[in-house]
PLY file of the C-alpha trace (Angstrom):
ply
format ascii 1.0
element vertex 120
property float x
property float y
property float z
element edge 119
property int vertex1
property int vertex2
end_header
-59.26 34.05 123.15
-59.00 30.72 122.29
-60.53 31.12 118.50
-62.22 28.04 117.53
-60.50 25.69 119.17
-62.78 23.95 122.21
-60.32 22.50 124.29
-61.00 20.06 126.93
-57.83 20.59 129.41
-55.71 23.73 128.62
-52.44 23.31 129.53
-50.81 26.92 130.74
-46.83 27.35 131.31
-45.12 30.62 131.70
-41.99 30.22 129.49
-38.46 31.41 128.69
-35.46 30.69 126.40
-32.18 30.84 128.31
-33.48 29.02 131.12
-32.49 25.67 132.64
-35.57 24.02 132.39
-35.98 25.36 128.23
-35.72 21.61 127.76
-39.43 21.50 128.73
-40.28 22.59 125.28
-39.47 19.13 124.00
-41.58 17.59 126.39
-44.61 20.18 125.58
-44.36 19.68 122.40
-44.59 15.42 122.34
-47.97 16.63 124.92
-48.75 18.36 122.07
-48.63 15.84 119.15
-49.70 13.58 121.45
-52.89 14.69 122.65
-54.18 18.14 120.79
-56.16 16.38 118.70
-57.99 15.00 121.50
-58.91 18.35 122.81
-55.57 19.40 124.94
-54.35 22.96 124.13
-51.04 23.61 125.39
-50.46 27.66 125.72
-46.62 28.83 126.55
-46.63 32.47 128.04
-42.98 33.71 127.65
-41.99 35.66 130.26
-39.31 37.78 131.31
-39.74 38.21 135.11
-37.25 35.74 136.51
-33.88 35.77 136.09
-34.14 37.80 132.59
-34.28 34.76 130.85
-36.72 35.47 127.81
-34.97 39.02 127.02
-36.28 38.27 123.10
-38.70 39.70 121.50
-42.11 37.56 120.76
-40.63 37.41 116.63
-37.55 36.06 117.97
-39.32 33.67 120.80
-41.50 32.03 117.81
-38.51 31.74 115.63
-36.54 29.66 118.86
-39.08 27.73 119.79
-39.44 26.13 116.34
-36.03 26.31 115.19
-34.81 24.22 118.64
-37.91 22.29 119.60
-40.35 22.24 116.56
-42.63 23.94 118.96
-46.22 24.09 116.93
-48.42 25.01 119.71
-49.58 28.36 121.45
-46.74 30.77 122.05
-48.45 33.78 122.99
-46.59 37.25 123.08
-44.24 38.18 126.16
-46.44 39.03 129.52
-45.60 39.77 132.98
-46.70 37.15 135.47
-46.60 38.60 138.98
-46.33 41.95 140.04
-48.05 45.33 139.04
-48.45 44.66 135.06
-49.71 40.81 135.59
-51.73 39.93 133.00
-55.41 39.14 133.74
-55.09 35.28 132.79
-52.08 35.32 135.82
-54.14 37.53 137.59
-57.52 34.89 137.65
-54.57 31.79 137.86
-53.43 33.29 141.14
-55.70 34.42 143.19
-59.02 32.21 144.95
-61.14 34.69 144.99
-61.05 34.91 141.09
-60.61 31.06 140.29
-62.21 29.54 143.31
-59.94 26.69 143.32
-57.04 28.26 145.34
-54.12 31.04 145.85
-51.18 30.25 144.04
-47.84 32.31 142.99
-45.90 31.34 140.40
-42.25 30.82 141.64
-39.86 30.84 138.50
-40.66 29.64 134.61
-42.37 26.59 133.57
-44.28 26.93 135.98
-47.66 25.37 134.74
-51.33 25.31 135.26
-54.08 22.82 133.96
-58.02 23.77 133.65
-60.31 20.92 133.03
-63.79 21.56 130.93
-66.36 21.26 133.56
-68.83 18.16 133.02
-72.41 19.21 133.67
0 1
1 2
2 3
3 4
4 5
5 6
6 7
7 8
8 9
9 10
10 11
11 12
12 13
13 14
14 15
15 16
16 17
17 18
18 19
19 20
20 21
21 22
22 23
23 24
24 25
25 26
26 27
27 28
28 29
29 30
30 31
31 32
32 33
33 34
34 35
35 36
36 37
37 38
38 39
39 40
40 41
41 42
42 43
43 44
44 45
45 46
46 47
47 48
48 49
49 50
50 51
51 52
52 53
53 54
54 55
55 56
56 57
57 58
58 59
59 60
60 61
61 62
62 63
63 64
64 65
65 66
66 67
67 68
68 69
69 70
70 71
71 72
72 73
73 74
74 75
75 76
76 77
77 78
78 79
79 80
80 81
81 82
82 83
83 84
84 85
85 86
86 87
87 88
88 89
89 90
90 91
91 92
92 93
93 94
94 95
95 96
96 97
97 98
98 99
99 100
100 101
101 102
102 103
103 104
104 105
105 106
106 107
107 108
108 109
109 110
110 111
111 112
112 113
113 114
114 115
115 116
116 117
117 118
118 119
């Protein structure tokens, strides 16, 4: 859940820590500063589905993220993605008939997702 937070655009990246494009974390973060208060909510997924790049365990993904990038928003713990074990938030990112916006696969980490509040 999203606790009491009532974001207005949630921001969703799978994420890893020995990958080329870690870097990203920098940029997520300034997002972050930048705009939570305003009602963005950034939530980084690590995940270890591509390339084994997030081998860690969620203790040790918290403590790198902050140590190298001052990361203070959402890290959630490790999930799968794709495949057989994807997790349910994946699982409605992916497919149409769940999100009724489109079909989608997500090709390697950082690979991101954005969900607008709908205005009535």
């Amino acid at each position: 859940t999203l606790g009491a937070t009532k974001p207005k655009v949630v921001l969703v990246v799978n994420t890893a820590s020995k990958c080329g494009f870690t870097r990203q974390y920098e940029e997520l973060q300034a997002l972050h500063k930048k705009y939570g208060e305003k009602g963005l909510l950034i939530a980084g997924f690590p995940c270890n589905q591509f390339g084994g790049q997030e081998p860690g365990t969620s203790s040790d993904i918290q403590t790198f993220c902050k140590k190298n990038y001052g990361v203070t928003f959402l890290i959630t713990e490790k999930i799968d993605v794709k495949g057989k074990n994807q997790h349910p938030l994946y699982q409605w990112l992916t497919d149409k008939d769940l999100n009724g916006i489109e079909n989608t696969t997500v090709k390697w980490n950082f690979h991101n997702s954005i969900f607008m509040e709908q205005q009535s």
